[in-house]
C-alpha positions in Angstrom: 0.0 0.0 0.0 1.2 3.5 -0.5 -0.3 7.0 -0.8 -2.2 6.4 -4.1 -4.2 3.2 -2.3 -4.2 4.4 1.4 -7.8 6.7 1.0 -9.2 3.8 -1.3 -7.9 1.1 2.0 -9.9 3.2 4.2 -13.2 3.7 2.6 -13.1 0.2 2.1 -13.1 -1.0 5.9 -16.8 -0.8 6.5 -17.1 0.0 10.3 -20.9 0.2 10.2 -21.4 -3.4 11.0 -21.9 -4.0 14.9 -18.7 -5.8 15.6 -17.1 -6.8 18.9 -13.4 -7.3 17.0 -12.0 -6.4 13.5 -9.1 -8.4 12.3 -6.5 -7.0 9.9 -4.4 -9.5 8.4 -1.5 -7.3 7.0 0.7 -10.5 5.8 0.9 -10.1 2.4 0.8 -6.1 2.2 3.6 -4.2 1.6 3.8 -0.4 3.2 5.6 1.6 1.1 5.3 5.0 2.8 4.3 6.9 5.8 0.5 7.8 4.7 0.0 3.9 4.1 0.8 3.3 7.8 -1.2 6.2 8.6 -3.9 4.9 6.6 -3.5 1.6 8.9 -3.5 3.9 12.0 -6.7 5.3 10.9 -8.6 2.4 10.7 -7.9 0.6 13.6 -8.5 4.1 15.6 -11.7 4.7 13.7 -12.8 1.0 14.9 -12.0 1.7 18.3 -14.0 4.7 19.0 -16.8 2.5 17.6 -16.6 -0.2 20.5 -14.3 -2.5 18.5 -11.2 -4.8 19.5 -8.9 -4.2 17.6 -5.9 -7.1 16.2 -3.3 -6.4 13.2 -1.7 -9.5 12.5 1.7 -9.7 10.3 2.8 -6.2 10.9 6.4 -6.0 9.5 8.8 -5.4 12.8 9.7 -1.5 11.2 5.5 -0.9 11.8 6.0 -1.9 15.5 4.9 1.1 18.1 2.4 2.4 15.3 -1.6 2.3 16.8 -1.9 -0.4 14.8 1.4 -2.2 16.1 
């Protein structure tokens, strides 16, 4: 993911569902710049203020300490 892709990322994460947790599987993505971890950041801090827990799984280690990390 990088800047081009990181608005389309989140207006596709539909938070509008009543979930109790949201699980990002990150495996097989590739962050190429700042604004796609931001993008990240966005939607697991966009889950949270709606009542969700919150897991990224396969973060690279660089992506560690992020709100997603």
């Amino acid at each position: 993911m990088f800047f081009a892709s990181a608005g389309a990322f989140t207006e596709a994460i539909d938070l509008t569902e009543q979930l109790e947790r949201l699980v990002i599987d990150v495996h097989d993505a590739h962050f190429w710049d700042i604004s796609a971890i931001a993008a990240l950041d966005q939607v697991v801090l966009k889950a949270r203020r709606h009542g969700m827990a919150v897991e990224v799984i396969g973060l690279p280690e660089g992506i560690q300490g992020t709100e997603a990390g």
